[in-house]
N, C-alpha and C positions, 0 to 999 in steps of 0.2 A: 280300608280303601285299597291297601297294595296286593292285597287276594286278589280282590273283582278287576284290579286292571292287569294282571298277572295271567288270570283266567279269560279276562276279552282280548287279550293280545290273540287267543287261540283261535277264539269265533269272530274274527275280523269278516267283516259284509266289505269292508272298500278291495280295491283291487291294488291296491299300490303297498305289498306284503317285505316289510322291513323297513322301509324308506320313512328317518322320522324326520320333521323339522330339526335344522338345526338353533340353537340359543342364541338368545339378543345378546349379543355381545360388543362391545367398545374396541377398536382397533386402532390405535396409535403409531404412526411412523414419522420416522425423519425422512424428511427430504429436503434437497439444499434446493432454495427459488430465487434466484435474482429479480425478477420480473414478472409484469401480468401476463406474459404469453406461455410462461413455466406456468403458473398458477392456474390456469385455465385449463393449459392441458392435463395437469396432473387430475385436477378435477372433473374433468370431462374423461378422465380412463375410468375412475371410480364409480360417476354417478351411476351409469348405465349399466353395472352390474347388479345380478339379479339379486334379493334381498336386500338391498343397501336404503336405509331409511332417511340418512343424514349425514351429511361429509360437511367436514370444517376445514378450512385450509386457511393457518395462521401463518405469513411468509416471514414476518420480524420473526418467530420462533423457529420458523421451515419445523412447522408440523404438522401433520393431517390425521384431521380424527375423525373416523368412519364408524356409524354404528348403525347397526343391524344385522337380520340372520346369515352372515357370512363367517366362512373359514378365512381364518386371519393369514394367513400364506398365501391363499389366491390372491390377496388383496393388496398382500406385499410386493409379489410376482406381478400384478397389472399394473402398479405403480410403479415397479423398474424395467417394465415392457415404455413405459414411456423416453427412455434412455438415462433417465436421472439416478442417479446415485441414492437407492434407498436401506434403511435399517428399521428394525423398530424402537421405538422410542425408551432409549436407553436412562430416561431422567425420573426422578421421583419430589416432591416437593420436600425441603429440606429438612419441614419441623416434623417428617413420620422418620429422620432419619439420627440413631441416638448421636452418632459423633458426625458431622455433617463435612466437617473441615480436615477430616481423616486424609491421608494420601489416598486410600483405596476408591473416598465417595469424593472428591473433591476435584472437578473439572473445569477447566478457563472458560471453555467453551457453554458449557452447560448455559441456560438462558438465566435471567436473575431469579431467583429463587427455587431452584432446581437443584442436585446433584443426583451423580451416577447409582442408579440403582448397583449399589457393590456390596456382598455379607460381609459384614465388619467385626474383626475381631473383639470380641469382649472378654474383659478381666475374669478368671476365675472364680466362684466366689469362696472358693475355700484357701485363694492365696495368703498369703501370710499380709499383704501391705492392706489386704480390705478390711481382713480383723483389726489389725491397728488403727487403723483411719475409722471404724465404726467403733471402738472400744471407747471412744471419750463422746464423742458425737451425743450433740442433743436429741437428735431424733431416736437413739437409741434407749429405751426405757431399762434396760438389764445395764447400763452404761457407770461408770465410776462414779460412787456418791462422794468420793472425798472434796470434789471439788465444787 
C-alpha cells in the first residue's frame, strides 16, 4: 500500500498539488472566565474557525477544548486575540502521573484532580537503596529464603 500511494502522489489528476488535510486533533487551553460574556466570547472566536468540529468551554476549570482539523497555535493565538490571558493546558489527570504530590507535578491551582504535566525525576535502578529495599521484598522471587 505505501508504493501505490508513494507512486499516486506523482500522477495526481486534482489541482491542489502539496496541500494535505491537516489531522483531527484535540486542542486544550487555559483560559481565565469569570462570566457568561467571557465564555461566549471566547467561544464565539473559536467556533467560526475553519475546521473546528467541536469547542467545549468548562469556566469552573477555565478550559476549552477544541477539536478538529486545525493547527493548535492558530487556535491559541484566536483565543488571546480575544484579550484574555491564554496558555495551553498545562494539567494531566493525576493517576497517569507516578509521583503526583512531587514539588515538580504538584499545583494549588491545578483543578481537583489534575497536576502539572512536569518529567519527574526517578530513582535509578541500579542505586544502591533499590537493591536493598527489593533484596527481602516479597515480590522478589530471587529474594532471601532465610526468612
Amino acid at each position: 500500500m505505501g508504493v501505490l500511494d508513494y507512486i499516486s502522489e506523482f500522477f495526481s489528476v486534482s489541482p491542489a498539488t502539496g496541500k494535505k488535510r491537516k489531522a483531527m486533533q484535540t486542542v486544550e487551553i487555559k483560559v481565565k472566565m469569570d462570566c457568561d460574556g467571557c465564555e461566549r466570547r471566547v467561544r464565539n472566536s473559536v467556533v467560526h474557525m475553519k475546521g473546528v468540529k467541536q469547542v467545549e468551554v468548562n469556566r469552573k476549570q477555565s478550559k476549552v477544548t477544541v477539536t478538529g482539523y486545525v493547527d493548535r497555535n492558530r487556535v491559541l493565538k484566536k483565543v488571546q486575540s480575544t484579550g484574555k490571558r491564554a496558555d495551553f493546558w498545562p494539567y494531566i489527570p493525576y493517576n497517569l502521573v507516578a509521583y503526583p504530590y512531587v514539588a515538580q507535578a504538584y499545583d494549588k491551582k491545578a483543578p481537583s484532580g489534575y497536576v502539572k504535566n512536569a518529567a519527574q525525576a526517578l530513582p535509578a535502578s541500579n542505586s544502591l537503596d533499590e537493591k536493598l529495599t527489593s533484596l527481602f521484598s516479597d515480590e522478589n522471587p530471587n529474594a532471601c529464603s532465610i526468612m
